[in-house]
C-alpha positions as a Markdown table, in Angstrom:
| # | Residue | x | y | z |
|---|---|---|---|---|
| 1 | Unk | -20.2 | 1.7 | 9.0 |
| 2 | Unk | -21.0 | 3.0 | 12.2 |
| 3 | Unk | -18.2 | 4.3 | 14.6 |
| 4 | Unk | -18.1 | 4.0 | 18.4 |
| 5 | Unk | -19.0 | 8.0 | 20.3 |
| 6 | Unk | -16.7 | 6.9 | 23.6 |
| 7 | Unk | -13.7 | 5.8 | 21.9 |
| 8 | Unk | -13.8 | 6.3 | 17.5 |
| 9 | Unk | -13.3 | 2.6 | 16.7 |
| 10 | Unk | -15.5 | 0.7 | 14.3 |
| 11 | Unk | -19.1 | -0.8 | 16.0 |
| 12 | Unk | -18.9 | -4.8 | 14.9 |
| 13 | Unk | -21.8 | -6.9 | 15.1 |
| 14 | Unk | -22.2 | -8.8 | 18.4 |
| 15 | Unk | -24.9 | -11.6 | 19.4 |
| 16 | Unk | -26.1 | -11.8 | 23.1 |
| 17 | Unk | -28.7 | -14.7 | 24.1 |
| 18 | Unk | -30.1 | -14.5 | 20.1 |
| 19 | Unk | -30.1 | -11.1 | 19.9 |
| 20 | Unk | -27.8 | -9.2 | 17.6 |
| 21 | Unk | -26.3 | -5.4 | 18.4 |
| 22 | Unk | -23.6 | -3.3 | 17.2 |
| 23 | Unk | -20.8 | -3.2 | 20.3 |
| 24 | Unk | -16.7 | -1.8 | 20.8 |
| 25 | Unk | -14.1 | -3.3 | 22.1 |
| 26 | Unk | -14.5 | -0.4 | 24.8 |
| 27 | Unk | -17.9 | -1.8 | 26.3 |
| 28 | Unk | -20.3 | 0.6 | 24.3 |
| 29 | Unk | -22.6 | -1.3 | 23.1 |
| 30 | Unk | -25.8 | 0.2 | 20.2 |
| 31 | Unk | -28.9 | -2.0 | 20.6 |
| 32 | Unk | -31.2 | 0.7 | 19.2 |
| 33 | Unk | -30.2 | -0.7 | 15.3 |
| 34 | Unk | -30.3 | -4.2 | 13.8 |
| 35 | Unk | -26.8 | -5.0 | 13.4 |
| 36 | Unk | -26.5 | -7.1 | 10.0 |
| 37 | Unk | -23.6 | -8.9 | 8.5 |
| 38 | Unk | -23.1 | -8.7 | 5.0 |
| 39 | Unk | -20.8 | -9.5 | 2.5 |
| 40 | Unk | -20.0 | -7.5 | -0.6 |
| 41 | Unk | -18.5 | -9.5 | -3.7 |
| 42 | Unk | -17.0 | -8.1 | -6.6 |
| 43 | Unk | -15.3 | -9.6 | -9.7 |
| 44 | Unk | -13.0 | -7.3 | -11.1 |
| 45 | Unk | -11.1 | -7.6 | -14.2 |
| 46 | Unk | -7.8 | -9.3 | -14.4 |
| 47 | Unk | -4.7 | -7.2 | -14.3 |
| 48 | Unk | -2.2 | -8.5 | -16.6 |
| 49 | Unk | 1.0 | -8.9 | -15.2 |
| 50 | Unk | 3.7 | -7.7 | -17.5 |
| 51 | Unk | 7.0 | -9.0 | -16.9 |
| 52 | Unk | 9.4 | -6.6 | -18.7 |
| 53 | Unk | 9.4 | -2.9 | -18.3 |
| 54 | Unk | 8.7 | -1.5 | -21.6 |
| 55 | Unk | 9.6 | 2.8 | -19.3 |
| 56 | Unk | 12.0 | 4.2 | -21.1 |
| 57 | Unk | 14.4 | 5.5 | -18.0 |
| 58 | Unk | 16.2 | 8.7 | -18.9 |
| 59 | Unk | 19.9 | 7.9 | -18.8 |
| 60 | Unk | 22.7 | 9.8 | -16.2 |
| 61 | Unk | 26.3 | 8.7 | -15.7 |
| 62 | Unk | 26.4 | 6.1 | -12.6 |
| 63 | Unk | 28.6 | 3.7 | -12.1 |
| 64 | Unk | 27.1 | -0.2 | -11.4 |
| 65 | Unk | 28.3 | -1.3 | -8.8 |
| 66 | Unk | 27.9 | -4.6 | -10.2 |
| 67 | Unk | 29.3 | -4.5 | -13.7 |
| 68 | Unk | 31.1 | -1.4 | -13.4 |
| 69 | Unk | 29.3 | 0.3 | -16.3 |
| 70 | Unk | 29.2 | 3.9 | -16.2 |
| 71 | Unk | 25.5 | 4.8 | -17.7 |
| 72 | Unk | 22.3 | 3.8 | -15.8 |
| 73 | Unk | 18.6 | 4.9 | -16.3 |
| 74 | Unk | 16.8 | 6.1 | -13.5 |
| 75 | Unk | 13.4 | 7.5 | -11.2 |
| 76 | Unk | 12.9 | 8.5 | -8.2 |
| 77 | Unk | 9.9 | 7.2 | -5.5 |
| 78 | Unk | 9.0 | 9.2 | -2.0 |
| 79 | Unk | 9.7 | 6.4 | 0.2 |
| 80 | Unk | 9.8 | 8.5 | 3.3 |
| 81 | Unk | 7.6 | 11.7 | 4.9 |
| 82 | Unk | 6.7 | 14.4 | 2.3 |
| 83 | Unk | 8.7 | 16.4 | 3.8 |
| 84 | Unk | 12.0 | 14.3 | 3.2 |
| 85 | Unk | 14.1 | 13.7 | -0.4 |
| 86 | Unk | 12.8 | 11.2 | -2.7 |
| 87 | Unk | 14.9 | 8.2 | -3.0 |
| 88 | Unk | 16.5 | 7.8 | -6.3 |
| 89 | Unk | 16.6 | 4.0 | -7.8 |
| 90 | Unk | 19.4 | 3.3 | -10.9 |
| 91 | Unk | 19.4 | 0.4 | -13.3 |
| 92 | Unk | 21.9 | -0.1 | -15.1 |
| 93 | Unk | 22.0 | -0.2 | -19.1 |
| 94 | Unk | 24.1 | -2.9 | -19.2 |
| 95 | Unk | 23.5 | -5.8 | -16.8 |
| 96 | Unk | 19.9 | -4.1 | -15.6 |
| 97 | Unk | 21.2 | -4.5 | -12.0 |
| 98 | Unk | 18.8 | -2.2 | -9.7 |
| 99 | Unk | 20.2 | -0.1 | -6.9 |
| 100 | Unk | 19.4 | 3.0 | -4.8 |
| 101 | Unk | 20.9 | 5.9 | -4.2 |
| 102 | Unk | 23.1 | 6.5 | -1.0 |
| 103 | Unk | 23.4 | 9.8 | 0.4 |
């Protein structure tokens, strides 16, 4: 992958009058090069999707705000800049009913 020296953005093969060069969207255009297309395939293995979530949460007292039960498992994901709080997610024991925290 070549990149563009005026502007940083990625050279894509162009074709002028049956001759192929690598050229930005800028105007710079590299016709030192044969610019080539090619395609890489892979086969990857199947991921299996599982459908129940054998985690085992660790439990805190939170009221569901959907069933009213008062213990929930929980984890928290940094949905925002590293340098905000993580976002804390609840299911409950009961009715498994997912919620987030609110601050």
């Amino acid at each position: 992958m070549l990149f563009c020296p005026k502007c940083g953005a990625i050279l894509k093969p162009r074709q002028e009058k049956g001759k192929r060069f690598l050229g930005c969207s800028c105007g710079y255009t590299q016709r030192k090069e044969k610019a080539t297309i090619s395609e890489k395939v892979s086969v990857e293995e199947e991921i299996p999707i599982i459908e129940e979530d054998d985690r085992k949460l660790p439990l805190t007292e939170e009221e569901c705000p959907k069933c009213g039960n008062r213990q929930a498992g929980y984890w928290t994901v940094q949905t925002r800049a590293g340098d905000e709080p993580e976002t804390r997610f609840f299911k409950c024991t009961k009715c498994e009913h997912v919620w987030r925290e609110t601050a």
